[in-house]
C-alpha positions in Angstrom: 33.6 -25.1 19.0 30.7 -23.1 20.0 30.4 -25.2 23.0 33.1 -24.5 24.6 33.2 -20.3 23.9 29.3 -20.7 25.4 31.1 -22.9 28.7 33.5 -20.1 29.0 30.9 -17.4 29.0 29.2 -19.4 31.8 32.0 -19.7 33.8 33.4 -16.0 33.4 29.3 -14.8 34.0 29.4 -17.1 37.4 32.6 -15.5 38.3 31.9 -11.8 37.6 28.6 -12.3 39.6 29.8 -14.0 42.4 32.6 -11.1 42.8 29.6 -8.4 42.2 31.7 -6.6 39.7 28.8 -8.0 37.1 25.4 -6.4 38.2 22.3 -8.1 36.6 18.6 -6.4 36.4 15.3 -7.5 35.9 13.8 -6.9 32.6 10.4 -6.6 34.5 9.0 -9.9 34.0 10.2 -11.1 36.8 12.2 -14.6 35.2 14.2 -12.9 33.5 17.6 -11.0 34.2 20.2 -9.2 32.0 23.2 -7.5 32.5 24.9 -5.6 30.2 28.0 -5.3 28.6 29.3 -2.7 26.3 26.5 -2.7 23.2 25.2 -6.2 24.2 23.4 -7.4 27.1 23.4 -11.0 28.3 20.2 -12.5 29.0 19.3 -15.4 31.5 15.3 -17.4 31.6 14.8 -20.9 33.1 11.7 -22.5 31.4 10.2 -25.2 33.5 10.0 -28.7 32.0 6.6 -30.6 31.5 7.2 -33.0 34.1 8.8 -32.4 37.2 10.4 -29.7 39.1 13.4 -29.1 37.0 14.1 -26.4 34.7 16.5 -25.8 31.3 18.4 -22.3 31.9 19.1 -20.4 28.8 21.3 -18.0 28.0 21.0 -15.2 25.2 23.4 -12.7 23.5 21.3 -9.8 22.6 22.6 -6.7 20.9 21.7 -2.4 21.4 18.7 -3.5 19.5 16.9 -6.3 21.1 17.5 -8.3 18.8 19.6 -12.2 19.8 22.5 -13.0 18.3 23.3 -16.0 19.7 21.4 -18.5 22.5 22.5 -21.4 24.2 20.9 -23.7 27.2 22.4 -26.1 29.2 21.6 -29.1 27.3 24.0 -27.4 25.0 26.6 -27.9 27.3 25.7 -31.2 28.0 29.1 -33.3 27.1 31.3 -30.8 28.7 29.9 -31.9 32.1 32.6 -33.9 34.0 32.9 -35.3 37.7 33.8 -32.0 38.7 31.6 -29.8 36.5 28.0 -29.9 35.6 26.4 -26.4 33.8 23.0 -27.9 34.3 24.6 -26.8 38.0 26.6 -24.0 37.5 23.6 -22.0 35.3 21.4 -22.6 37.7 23.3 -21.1 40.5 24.4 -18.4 38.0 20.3 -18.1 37.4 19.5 -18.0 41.3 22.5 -15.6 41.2 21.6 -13.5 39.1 18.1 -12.9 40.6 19.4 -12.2 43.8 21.6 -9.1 42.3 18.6 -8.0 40.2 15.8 -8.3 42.9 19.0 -6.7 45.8 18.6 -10.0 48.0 22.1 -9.1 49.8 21.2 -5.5 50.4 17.2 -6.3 51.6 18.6 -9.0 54.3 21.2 -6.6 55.5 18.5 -4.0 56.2 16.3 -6.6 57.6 19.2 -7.7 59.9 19.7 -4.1 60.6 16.1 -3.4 61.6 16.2 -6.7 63.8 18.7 -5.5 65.7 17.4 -2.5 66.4 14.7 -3.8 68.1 
């Protein structure tokens, strides 16, 4: 059951950040990003595999005091991908995602853009 509350969680956190009404920070080590909501914060980390260039994404619950409740990766959501939906996909982009609202990608390029013009 688990599974599926943790797939629904992914798919309302890609939602929420794609809409920017969820804004996610970076917990100053630079591969990690939280947002936070109400007395808990979610947590998002990819940790690189031995072999290759691919990464597991987790995601962690973590309550007011630091502490995690709950974690999850996307191997956990391995047999709910489908033709149409793969979370090794979909926490990924939510990861990249997430980055880009901590770090202010969108708002940096528009300045950039800005500046270019300018010129």
């Amino acid at each position: 059951m688990s599974e599926e509350k943790f797939a629904e969680l992914v798919d309302l956190l890609d939602v929420k950040t794609a809409d920017s009404s969820l804004l996610w920070y970076d917990d100053g080590s630079d591969s990690r990003f939280f947002a936070q909501l109400g007395a808990f914060s979610i947590r998002i980390y990819r940790v690189s595999l031995e072999f290759g260039d691919d990464f597991d994404i987790y995601i962690e619950i973590v309550d007011e005091n630091g502490d995690v409740i709950d974690s999850f990766s996307d191997l956990s959501l391995k047999d709910l991908n489908t033709d149409k939906i793969n979370y090794y996909r979909k926490m990924n982009k939510l990861y990249v995602a997430a980055r880009r609202s901590a770090k202010g990608a969108d708002k940096a390029i528009d300045s950039v853009i800005s500046e270019l013009k300018k010129k």
